[in-house]
N, C-alpha and C positions, 0 to 999 in steps of 0.2 A: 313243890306245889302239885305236880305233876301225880305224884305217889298217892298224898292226902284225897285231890281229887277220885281218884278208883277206887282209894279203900270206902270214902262217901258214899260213892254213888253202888258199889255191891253191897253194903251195909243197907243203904236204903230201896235198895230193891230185891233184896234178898229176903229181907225182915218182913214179918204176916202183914198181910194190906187185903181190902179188896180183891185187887188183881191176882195177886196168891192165892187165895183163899176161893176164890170162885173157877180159877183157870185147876186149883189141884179137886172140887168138886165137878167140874165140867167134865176130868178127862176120868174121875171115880165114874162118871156117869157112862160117857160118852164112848170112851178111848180116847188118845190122839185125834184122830180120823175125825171126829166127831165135834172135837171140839178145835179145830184148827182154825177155822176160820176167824170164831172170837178170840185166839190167841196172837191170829193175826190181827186184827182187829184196833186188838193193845197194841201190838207195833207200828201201826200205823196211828194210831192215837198218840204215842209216847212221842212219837217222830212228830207229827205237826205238831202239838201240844212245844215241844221240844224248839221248833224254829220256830214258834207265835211267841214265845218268851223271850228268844234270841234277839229277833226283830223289835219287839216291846221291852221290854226290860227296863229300861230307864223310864216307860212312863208306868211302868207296871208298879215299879216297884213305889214310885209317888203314890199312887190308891193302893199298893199292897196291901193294910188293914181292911177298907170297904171292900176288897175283891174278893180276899180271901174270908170274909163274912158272910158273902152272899154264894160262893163256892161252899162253903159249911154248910148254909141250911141246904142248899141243894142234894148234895150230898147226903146230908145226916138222912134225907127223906129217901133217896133212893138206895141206900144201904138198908134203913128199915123195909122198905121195898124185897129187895133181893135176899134177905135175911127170912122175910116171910114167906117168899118163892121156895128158896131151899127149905124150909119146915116142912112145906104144906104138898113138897109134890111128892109125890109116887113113883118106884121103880118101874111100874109100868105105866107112866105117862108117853105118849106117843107122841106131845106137844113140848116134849122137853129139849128138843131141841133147839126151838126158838129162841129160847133161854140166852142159847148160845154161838150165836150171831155173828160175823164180822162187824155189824154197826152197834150192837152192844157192848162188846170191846171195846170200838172206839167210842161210845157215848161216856163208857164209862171213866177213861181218863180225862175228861172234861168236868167231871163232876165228881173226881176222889180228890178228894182236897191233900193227901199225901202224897199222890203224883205232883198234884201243882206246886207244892209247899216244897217239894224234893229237886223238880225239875229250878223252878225258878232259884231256888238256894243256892242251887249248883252254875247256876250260872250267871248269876248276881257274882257270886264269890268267886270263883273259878274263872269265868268266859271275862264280863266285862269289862271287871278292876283292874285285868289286865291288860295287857300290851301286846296285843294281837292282831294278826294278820286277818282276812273274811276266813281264808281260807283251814284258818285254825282253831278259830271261834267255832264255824261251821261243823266243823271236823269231831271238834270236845261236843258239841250237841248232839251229834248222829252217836258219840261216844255214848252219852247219858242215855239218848234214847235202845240203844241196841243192850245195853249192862240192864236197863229196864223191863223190856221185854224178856230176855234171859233167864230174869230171876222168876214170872210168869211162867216161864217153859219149864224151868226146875221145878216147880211145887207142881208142875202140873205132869212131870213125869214122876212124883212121890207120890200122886194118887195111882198111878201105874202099878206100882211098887207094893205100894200098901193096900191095892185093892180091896184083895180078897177077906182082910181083915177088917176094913172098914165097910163093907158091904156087910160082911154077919152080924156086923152090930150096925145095922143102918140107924136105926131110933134114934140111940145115944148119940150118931155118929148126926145127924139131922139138927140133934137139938145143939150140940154141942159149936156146930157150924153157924146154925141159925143166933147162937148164944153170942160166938166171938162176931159177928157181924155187926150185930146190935150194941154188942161194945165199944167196935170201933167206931159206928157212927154219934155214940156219944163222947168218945175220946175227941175225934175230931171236932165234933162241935163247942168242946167245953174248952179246948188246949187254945 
């Protein structure tokens, strides 16, 4: 069980999301440096988000449908949001740092519904059903949440990587970010 749980949870935090997607345009922008805070942000997000689930879980998963409905439209609106942010702003925006926040981070795992979809799955199926200790319950959440952020730190060292290339083609690189964003938030909303 043990096995299945890791490969789950780097699968789903590994794979394009939000969090990816804005932490590997953050550090394109920012650097590391730059964008650390909102990448802390996420781990602080993943982590509460992570033990609000823990703790709820059995009543979560009773409204699971009404929750994770009203987590979609939220979502879907703030993905259009941030999809129209990265279009519309400029290499030399001197405001672009706000962007990228520590509390937009964390606001953001509140309202990606593939964190929540991810987080609670794994611990519905994983934590609860079985026969565990606090202290191992506990243990697999901080698991989920630290494999979560990680995958956030990876895309956001491949904008490191991929700079240079993605800067020369900024346009394409704007619409193209702007394009998958917009997709997700209707993936999200329709799945």
């Amino acid at each position: 069980m043990f096995i299945s749980f890791i490969i789950y949870t780097f699968f789903m935090s590994y794979t394009p999301g939000p969090n990816n997607l804005l932490a590997l345009d953050g550090t394109l922008r920012l650097g590391i440096k730059g964008t650390l805070k909102f990448l802390i942000g996420i781990g602080l997000g993943f982590l509460t988000l992570s033990l609000l689930c823990l703790v709820f879980s059995e009543y979560m998963t009773l409204y699971f449908t009404s929750f994770i409905f009203i987590i979609k439209l939220v979502g879907f609106v703030y993905l259009l949001y941030l999809a129209y942010s990265v279009f519309k702003h400029n290499s030399s925006d001197a405001n672009l740092s706000h962007t990228y926040r520590l509390r937009y981070g964390l606001y953001l795992q509140y309202m990606n519904p593939k964190t929540i979809v991810y987080v609670l799955t794994a611990i519905v199926t994983y934590v609860t059903t079985q026969d565990m200790t606090i202290f191992a319950s506990v243990s697999y959440t901080v698991t989920i949440a630290f494999i979560g952020v990680s995958g956030a730190v990876a895309w956001a060292f491949l904008g490191l990587c991929f700079k240079k290339i993605l800067l020369k083609y900024n346009t394409a690189y704007k619409i193209c970010m702007s394009f998958c964003l917009v997709i997700l938030a209707f993936m999200m909303l329709l799945e």
